[in-house]
Legacy VTK file of the C-alpha trace (Angstrom):
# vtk DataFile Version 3.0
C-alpha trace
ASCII
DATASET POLYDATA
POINTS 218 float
91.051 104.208 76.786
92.498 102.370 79.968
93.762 103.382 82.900
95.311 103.018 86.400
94.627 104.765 89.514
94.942 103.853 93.400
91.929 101.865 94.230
88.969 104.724 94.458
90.291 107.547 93.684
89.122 107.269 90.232
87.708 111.425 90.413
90.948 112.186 91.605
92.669 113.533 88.339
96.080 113.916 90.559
96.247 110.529 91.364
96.625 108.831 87.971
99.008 107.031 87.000
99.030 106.883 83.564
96.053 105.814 81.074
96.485 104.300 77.422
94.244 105.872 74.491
93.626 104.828 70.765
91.153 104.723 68.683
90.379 109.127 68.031
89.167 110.196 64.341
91.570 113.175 64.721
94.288 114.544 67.148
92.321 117.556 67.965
88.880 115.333 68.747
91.647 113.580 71.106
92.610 116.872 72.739
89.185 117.878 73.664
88.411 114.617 75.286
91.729 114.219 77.342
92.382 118.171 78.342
88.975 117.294 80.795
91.781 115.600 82.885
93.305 118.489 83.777
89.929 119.859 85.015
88.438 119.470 88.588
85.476 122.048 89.080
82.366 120.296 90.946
79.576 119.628 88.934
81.624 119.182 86.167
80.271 115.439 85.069
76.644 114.593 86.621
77.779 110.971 86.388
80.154 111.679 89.612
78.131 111.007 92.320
76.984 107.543 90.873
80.953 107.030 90.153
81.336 107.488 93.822
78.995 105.439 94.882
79.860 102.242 93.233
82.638 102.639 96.076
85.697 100.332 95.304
83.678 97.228 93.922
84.245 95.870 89.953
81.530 97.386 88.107
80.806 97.565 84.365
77.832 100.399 83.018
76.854 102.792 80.388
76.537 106.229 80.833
72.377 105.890 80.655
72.920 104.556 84.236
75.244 107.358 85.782
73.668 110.027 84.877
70.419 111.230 83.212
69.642 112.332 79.843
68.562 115.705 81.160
71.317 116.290 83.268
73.933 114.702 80.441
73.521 116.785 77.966
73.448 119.743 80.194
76.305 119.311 81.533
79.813 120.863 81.125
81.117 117.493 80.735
79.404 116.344 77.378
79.145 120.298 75.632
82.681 121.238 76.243
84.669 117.931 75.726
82.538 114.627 74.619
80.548 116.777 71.977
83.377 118.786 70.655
85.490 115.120 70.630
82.117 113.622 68.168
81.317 111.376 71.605
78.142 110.638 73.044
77.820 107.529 74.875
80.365 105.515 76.495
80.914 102.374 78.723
82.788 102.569 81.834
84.324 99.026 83.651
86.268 99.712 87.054
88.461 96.422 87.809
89.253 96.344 91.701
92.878 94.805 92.096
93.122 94.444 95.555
96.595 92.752 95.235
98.013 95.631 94.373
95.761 98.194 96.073
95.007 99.664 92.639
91.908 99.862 89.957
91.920 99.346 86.220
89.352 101.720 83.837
88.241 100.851 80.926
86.702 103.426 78.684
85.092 102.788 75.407
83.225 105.360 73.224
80.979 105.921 70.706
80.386 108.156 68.340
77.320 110.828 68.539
75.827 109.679 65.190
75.769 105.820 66.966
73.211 104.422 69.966
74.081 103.165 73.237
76.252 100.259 74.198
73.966 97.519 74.176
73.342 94.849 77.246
75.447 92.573 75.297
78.236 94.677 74.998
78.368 95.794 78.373
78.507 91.832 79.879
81.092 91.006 77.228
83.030 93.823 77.941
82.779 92.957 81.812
83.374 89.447 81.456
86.717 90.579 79.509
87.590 92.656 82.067
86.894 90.636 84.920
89.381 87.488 82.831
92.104 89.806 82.894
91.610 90.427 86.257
92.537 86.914 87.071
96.369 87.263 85.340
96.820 89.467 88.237
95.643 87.407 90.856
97.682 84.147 89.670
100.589 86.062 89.764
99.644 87.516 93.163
99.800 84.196 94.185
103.605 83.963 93.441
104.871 86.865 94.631
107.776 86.844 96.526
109.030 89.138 99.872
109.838 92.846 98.219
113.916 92.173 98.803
114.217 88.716 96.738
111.624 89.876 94.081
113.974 92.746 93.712
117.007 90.898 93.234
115.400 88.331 90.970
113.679 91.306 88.615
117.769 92.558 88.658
118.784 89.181 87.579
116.803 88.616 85.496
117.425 91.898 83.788
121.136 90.250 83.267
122.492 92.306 86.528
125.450 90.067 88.250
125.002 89.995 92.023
127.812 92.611 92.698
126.108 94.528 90.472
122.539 93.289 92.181
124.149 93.975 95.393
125.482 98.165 94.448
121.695 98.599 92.579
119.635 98.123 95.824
122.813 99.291 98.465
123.173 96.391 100.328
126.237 94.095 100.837
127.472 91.474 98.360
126.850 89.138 100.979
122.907 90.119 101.921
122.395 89.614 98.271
124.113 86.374 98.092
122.286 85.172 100.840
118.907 86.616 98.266
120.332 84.688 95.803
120.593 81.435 97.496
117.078 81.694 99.039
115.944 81.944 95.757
117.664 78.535 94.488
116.187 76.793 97.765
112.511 78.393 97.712
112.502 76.284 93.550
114.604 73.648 94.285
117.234 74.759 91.778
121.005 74.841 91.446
122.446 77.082 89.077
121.633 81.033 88.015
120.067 78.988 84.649
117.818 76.636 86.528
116.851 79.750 88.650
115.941 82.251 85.359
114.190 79.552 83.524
111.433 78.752 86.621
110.854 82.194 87.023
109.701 82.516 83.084
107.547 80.368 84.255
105.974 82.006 86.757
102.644 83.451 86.252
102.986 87.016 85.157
100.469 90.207 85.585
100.139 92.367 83.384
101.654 95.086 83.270
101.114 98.361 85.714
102.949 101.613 85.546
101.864 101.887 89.320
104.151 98.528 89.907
106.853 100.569 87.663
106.775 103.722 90.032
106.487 101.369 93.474
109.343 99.410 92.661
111.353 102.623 91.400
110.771 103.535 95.040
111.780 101.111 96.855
115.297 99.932 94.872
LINES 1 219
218 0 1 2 3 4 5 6 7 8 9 10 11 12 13 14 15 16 17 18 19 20 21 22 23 24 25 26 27 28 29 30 31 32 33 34 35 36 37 38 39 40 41 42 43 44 45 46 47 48 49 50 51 52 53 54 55 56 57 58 59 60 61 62 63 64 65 66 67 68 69 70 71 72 73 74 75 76 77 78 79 80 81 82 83 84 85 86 87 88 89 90 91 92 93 94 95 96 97 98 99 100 101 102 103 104 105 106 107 108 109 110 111 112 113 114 115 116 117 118 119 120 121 122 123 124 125 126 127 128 129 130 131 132 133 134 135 136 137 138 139 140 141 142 143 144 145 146 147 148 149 150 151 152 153 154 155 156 157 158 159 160 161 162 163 164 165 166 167 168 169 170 171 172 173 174 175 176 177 178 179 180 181 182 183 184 185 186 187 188 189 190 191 192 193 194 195 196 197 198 199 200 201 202 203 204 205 206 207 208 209 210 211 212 213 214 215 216 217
């Protein structure tokens, strides 16, 4: 499972924005599992308070180092949603994207009949995570001023600029004036030239937080 939340507020189950899951033997092993989001009782997962204190830094670890046996299989956390769900251990790797004052969770399972993750696992899985980390960052680097990424994300989406111009509420003229920054900041000429260096651009991956922020501002 993956998912994105403001940078952290990971034990914040309001402040998600969305998560992608695959992978569950059966629908109702899925429920079990995901219906713990719509919990928020204290002492709910004894992993928590090591969650917290990782703070906003990239970190990849197994559950063996957030929280004890003992207090593990205790808890309300594993006996009324990982066991029920056939989970026992799982790896957790926070991604700090500080370009886009967000964080990226990765979750992976196992089974209850299967061990641990091993050390392996956990630096391959981190070193994974930590690669995709830099597609956001190189497009970071390219990011343009809020207004003229806005009108080229409308052009590009075939919008023409009258069109551009009634989309974000501004005059045929302001966005003209976009639109011709744009050609100067690449050196180009026509709308062709223009939509052709910005496929090149370096592209992050994408965020349903950058969805909902830029649904805000247009």
């Amino acid at each position: 499972m993956a998912a994105e939340v403001p940078e952290g507020r990971l034990l914040e189950p309001s402040s998600h924005m969305g998560c992608v899951d695959t992978g569950w033997g059966t629908e109702s092993e899925r429920r079990a599992w995901m219906s713990v989001c719509e919990r928020q009782e204290p002492e709910l997962d004894p992993s928590d308070a090591a969650i917290a204190r990782q703070g906003v830094r990239s970190f990849t670890l197994g559950r063996e180092e957030l929280a004890t046996d003992r207090s593990w299989y205790r808890s309300v956390m594993f006996n009324e949603h990982y066991r029920p769900a056939q989970l026992n251990h799982y790896l957790l790797s926070h991604l700090h994207i500080p370009e886009y004052g967000a964080a990226h969770y990765v979750f992976l399972f196992k089974t209850r009949s299967e061990g641990p993750f091993t050390e392996r696992e956990r630096q391959i899985v981190h070193h994974l995570h930590g690669e995709l980390g830099e597609l956001w960052r190189a497009a970071s680097g390219a990011q343009l001023p809020r207004r003229l990424q806005q009108t080229l994300t409308l052009l590009q989406a075939g919008y023409s600029e009258k069109e551009v111009a009634e989309r974000l509420e501004l005059s045929p003229g302001t966005v003209h004036d976009y639109c011709k920054a744009l050609h100067k900041r690449w050196k180009v000429r026509s709308r062709a030239e223009l939509l052709a260096r910005a496929r090149a651009l370096p592209q992050a991956p994408h965020l349903m937080m950058q969805e909902r922020a830029n649904a805000r501002r247009v």
